[in-house]
N, C-alpha and C positions, 0 to 999 in steps of 0.2 A: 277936652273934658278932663275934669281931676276926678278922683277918687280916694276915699279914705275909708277906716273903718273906726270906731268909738263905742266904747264900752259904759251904761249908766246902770248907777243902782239905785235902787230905792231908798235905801236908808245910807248911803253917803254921805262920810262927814269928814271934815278936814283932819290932817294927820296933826294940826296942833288945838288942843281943847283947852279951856279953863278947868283946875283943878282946885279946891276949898278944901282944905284939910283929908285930904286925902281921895275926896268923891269928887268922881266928874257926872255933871248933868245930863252927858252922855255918853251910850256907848258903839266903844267901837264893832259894828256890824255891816256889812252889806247890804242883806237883805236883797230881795228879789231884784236882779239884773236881764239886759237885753244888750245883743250888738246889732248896731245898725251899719252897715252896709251903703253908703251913697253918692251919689255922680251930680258934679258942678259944671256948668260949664256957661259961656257968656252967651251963649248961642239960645239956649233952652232954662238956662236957671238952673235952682237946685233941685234935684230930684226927678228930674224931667215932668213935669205935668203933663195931664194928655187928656183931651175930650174922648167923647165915647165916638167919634166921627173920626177922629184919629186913631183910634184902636183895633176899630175895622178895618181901618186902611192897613194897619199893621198885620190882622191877623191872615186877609187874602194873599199877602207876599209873603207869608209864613206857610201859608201851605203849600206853594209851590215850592219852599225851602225845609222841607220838614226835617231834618238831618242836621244834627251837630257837627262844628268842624272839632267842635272841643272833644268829640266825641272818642276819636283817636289819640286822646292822653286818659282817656278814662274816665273824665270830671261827672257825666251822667252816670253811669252804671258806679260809679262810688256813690252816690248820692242815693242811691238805687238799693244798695245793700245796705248803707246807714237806713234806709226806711222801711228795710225789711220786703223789698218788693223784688218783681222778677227785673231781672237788665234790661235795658233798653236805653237808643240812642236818640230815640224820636223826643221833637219838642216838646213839653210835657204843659198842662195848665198851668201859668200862672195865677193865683190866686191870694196872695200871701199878704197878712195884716197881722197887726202887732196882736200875741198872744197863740196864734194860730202855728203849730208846728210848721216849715218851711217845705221840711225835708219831703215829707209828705206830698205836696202840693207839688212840688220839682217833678215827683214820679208817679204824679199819680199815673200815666201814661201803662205805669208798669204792671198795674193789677185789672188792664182791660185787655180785653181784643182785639188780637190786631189792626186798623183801621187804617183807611187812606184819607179819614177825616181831620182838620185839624183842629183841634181842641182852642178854644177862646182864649185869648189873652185878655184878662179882668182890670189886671190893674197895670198902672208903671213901673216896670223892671228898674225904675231910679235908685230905688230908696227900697235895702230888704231887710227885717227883722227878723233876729232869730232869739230866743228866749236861753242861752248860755247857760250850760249845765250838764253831767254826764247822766243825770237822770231827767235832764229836757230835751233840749233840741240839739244835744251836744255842742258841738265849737265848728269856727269857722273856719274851711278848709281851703285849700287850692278848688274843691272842684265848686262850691258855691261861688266862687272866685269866679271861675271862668265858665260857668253857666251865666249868673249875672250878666257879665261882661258879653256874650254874648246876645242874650235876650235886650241890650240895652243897644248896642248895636243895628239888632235887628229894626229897632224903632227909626232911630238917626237916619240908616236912608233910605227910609219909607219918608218920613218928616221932613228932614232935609237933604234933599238929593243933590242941590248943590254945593255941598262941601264939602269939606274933606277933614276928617276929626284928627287929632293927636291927641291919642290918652296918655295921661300920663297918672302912676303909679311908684308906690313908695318901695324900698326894699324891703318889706316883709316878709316874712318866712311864705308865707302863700302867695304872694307875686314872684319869689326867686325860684320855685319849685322846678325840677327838670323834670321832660318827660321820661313816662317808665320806661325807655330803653337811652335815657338820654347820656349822654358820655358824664356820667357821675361819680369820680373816685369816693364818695363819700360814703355812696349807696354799695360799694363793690368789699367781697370778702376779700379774703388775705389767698388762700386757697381756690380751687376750680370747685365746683358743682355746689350743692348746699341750696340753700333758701334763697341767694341772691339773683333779680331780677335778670337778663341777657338784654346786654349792652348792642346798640348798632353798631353794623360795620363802620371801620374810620379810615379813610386816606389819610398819610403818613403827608403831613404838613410837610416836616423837614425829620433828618434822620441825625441819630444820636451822634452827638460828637467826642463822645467817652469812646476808649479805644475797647471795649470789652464785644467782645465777636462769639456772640448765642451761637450753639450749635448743636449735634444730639445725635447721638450713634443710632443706627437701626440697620442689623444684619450685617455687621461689622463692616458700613457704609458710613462717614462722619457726612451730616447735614447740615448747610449753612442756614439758617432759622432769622439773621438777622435781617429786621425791613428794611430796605431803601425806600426814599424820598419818592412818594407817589404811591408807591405799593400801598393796595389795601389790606387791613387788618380786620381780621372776624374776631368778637369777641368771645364766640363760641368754639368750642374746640368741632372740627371737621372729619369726615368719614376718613379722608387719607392724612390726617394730621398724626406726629408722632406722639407718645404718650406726654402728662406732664413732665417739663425741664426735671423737678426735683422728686420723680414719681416714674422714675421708666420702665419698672415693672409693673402699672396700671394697665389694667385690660379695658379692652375698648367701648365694652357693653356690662353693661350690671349683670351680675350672674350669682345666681341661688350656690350658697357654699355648699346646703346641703347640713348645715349645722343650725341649733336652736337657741336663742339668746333670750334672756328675761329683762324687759325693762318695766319700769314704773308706767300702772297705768297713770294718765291726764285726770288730775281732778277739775272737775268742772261745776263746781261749787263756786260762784262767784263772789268775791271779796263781801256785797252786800250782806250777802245773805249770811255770810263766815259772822259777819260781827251782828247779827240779828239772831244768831241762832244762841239759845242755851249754851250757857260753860258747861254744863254737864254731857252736851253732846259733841264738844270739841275737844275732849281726852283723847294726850299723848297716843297715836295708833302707828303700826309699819307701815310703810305704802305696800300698796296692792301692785300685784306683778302678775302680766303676763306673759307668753310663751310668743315669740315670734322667728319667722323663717332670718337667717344670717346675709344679708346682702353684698355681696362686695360692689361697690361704686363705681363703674365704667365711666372715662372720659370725654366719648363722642357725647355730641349735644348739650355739654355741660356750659355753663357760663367760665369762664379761664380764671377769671380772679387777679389779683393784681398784681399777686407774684410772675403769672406767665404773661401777662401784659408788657409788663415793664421788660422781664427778660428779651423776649423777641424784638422790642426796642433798643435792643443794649442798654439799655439804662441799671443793667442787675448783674452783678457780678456775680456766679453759683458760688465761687467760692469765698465770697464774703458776705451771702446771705443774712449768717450770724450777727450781721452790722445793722440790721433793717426790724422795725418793728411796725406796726402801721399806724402809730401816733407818731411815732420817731422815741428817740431816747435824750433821756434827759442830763445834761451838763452842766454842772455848778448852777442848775436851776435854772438854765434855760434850754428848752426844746430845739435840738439841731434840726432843724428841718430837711437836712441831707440824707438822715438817717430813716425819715420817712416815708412807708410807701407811699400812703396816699398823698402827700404832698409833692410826691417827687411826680405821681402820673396825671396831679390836679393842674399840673405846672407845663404839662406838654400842651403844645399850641390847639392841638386839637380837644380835649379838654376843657382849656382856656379859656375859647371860643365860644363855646356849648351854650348854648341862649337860652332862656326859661321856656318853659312850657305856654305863659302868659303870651311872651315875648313872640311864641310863632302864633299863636292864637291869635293877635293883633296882625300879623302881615297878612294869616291866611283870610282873613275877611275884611282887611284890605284898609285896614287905621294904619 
């Protein structure tokens, strides 16, 4: 089976017009647009067609399977919070026709009770339409990606049990996507702790062949820190782990200073609403500040970041730190890529390797 995805609008017109002194007959607009979503293949055609005798058949082995395997990268319960509903992993109704928000109908599961029943499958997961727009149906993501993908799935071998599918799929930002702990220097900060997601553990493919040998004092004991080949790597800093390489006076638990800092309160005033409002109610004002407890930042349980990544690889020299930025630095205009973290930790084999989130999607239900 193929898949693609295609953008129409309504008022589409070619980038080259007739112009008569100056007027063109038309203009250039969009006007109301959709992306459709839809699967080929030589077996079933476009779009998968299905009687209503095949649907049944589809929804009785659906209920014995009620559970996402997409479930485990998130793609439901994203779906889930885009439509403002409670999370869930269960199959949700399909329902979905041009005009009709998607998102909705994905979860609807989400704003019932619990149930051990399985909700009907209406129409064919072939072909889905979504109405593109941050005040519609919003944009197409990895997780309509790999719900689709799976509900389409589901049909194929109920319909034809004897074959065996290969999907195939374009490099798109939403078919490349990794999973949330997936070994992605791209998603990873520079530093330990912070907003960034926690990476899985990795078996050390092969071990650095740069002479630099990580190490780290504690109790006037020097520690060897550098992996060998096999050794696994936690991407989270651990209960008996020493502090950060460049941070060895960090304490190991977050701890109340005991002091009071002011920061800017969050305006939550939405850009919409900013340009809909009266000029006379968006005068020049101070931000508003409140009072909060001073936190210092403990290490355990922290995600490492990609400075202590690399370090514990030998790939980082402490004392030419100074040499590293995480785009890299730039040379008579071109980017050394040596000088890069994340290019230097994108480039380890284990990294390298790291499959999309599509890509285990497809092995675990078995394309």
């Amino acid at each position: 089976s193929g898949q693609d995805e295609a953008i129409f609008n309504s008022e589409a017109t070619s980038k080259r017009v007739w112009v008569i002194e100056d007027v063109s007959a038309l203009t250039l607009k969009t006007g109301s647009g959709c992306m459709v979503s839809a699967y080929q293949s030589n077996v079933c055609g476009f779009g998968l067609p299905m009687t209503a005798e095949q649907l049944d058949a589809v929804n009785k082995d659906r209920v014995e399977h009620d559970t996402y395997v997409c479930g485990k990268f998130g793609a439901p319960q994203t779906l889930c919070r885009l439509g403002g509903l409670p999370e869930t992993d269960k199959k949700p109704l399909l329902k979905e026709s041009p005009g009709v928000r998607i998102i909705h109908h994905l979860c609807r599961l989400g704003g019932l009770p619990e149930t051990d029943k399985k909700p009907l499958l209406k129409e064919s997961p072939g072909v889905r339409i979504i109405h593109h727009g941050a005040s519609k149906d919003g944009y197409w993501t990895f997780a309509h990606m790999m719900v689709q993908a799976e509900d389409y799935s589901d049909c194929l071998k109920v319909l034809y049990p004897w074959c065996r599918f290969l999907d195939e799929y374009d490099n798109s930002r939403s078919h490349a996507v990794k999973k949330p702990d997936g070994l992605d220097a791209s998603r990873m900060a520079k530093g330990f702790g912070g907003a960034q997601t926690p990476k899985r553990d990795s078996v050390m493919m092969e071990a650095a062949s740069v002479p630099t040998q990580p190490s780290s004092s504690a109790g006037g004991v020097e520690h060897d820190l550098k992996l060998k080949e096999g050794d696994t790597q936690s991407m989270v800093f651990l209960e008996d782990d020493l502090p950060p390489f460049n941070k060895p006076t960090c304490p190991k638990h977050d701890f109340d200073t005991g002091q009071i800092k002011r920061i800017k309160k969050k305006n939550n005033t939405h850009t919409f609403e900013k340009q809909m409002a009266p000029l006379a109610s968006l005068e020049m004002k101070l931000p508003e500040e409140e009072e909060v407890a001073s936190i210092r930042q403990g290490y355990v349980d922290k995600p490492k970041g990609i400075e202590q990544v690399l370090f514990e690889r030998g790939w980082l020299d402490p004392d030419e730190i100074s040499q590293y930025t995480l785009a890299g630095k730039v040379v008579d205009g071109v980017v050394d890529e040596k000088t890069s973290l994340r290019r230097v930790l994108a480039n380890c084999p284990d990294f390298r390797h790291e499959v999309s989130a599509m890509a285990e999607l497809m092995k675990g239900i078995g394309h």
